[in-house]
N, C-alpha and C positions, 0 to 999 in steps of 0.2 A: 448689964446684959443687953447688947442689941436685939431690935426688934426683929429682926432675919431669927434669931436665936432660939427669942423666944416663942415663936412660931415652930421653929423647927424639932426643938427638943420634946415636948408632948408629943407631937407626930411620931417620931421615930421610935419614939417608947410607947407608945400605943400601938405601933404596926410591929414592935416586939413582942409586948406582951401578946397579943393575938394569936402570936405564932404558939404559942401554950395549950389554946382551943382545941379540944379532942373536934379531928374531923374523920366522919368515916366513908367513904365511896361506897354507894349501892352497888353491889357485885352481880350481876344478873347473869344466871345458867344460863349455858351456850349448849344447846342440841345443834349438833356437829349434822343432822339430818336434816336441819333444815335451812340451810347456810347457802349461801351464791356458790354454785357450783362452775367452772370452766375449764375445759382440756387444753384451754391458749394459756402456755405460761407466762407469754410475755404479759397476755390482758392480766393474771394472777398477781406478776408481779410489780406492773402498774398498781394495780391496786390495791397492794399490799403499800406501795411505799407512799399514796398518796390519796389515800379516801375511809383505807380502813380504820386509821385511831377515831375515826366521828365518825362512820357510818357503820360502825359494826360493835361488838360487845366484847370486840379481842382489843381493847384499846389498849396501848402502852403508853405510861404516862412519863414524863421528862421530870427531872428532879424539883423542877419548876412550878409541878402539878400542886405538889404541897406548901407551897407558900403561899399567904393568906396576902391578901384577897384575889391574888391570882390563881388560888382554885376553885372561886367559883366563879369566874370567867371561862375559864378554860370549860369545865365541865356545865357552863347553861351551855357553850357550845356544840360539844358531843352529845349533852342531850336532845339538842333542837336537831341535830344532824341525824340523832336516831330516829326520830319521831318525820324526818321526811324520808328518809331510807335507809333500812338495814340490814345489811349483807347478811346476818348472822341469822336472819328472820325471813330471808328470800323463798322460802316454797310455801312459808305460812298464809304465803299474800296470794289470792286468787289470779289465775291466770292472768285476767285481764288488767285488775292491778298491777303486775310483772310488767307487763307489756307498756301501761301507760309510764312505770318509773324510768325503764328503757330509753322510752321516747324521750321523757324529760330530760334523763341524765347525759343523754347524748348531746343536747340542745344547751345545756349549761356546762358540757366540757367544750363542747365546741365553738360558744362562746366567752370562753378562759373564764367562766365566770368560778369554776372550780379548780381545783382547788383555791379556798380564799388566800388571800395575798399575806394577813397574818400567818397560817400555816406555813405554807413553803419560805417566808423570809427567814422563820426559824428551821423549817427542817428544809433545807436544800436540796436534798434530792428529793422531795415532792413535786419541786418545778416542773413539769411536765411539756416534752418537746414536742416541736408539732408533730412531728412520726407518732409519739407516743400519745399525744391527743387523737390524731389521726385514728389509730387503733382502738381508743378506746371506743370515739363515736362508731367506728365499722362494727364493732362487738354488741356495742349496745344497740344499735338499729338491725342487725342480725336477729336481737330478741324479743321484736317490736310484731 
């Protein structure tokens, strides 16, 4: 047996068996009352197709979610995205916390810094055009 071989075959039976591991996703209640509200549907659906699966509790996950150890990449991601802002949790946050996520989030669309480059190279229509950057910093500095 070559040694490519024999390196490769534990590997790939290992990251088999894995896939056996009961895994379950923390499911967290969504109060629909306290969620990012906006009458711009275009802003809605900006951000429906490119900030909600990590910044909100409405995540859809891709079939990709459940394979090991690509789910817990995927989800430290959406969790760290919850934990710096979340739409689903948007009127829980004190005014002035609103106002400072605002400020940031406008600063890091407008700095393409968002959506990350991993996300939209898989979901495509995340890529987000300058109109549609455009938009979002005008929305968000609206709320600032």
């Amino acid at each position: 047996m070559s040694k490519t071989r024999k390196i490769l075959v534990p590997i790939v039976l290992v990251l088999a068996l894995v896939q056996f591991i009961p895994y379950e996703r923390e499911v967290v209640a969504t109060d629909a009352t306290m969620a990012f509200e906006t009458d711009n549907a275009d802003v809605r659906s900006i951000l429906d197709k490119a900030c909600m699966d990590c910044h909100s509790n409405e995540t859809t996950y891709p079939w990709y979610a459940n394979v090991v150890p690509v789910n817990y990449w995927i989800d430290g991601h959406i969790e760290h995205g919850r934990e710096e802002m979340n739409f689903s949790e948007w009127k829980s946050y004190p005014i002035a916390d609103q106002k400072h996520l605002a400020k940031e989030a406008a600063e890091i669309v407008e700095k393409k810094e968002m959506p990350m480059l991993f996300y939209w190279l898989i979901h495509w229509d995340a890529k987000l055009t300058d109109q549609e950057r455009a938009a979002l910093v005008e929305h968000f500095n609206s709320l600032k």
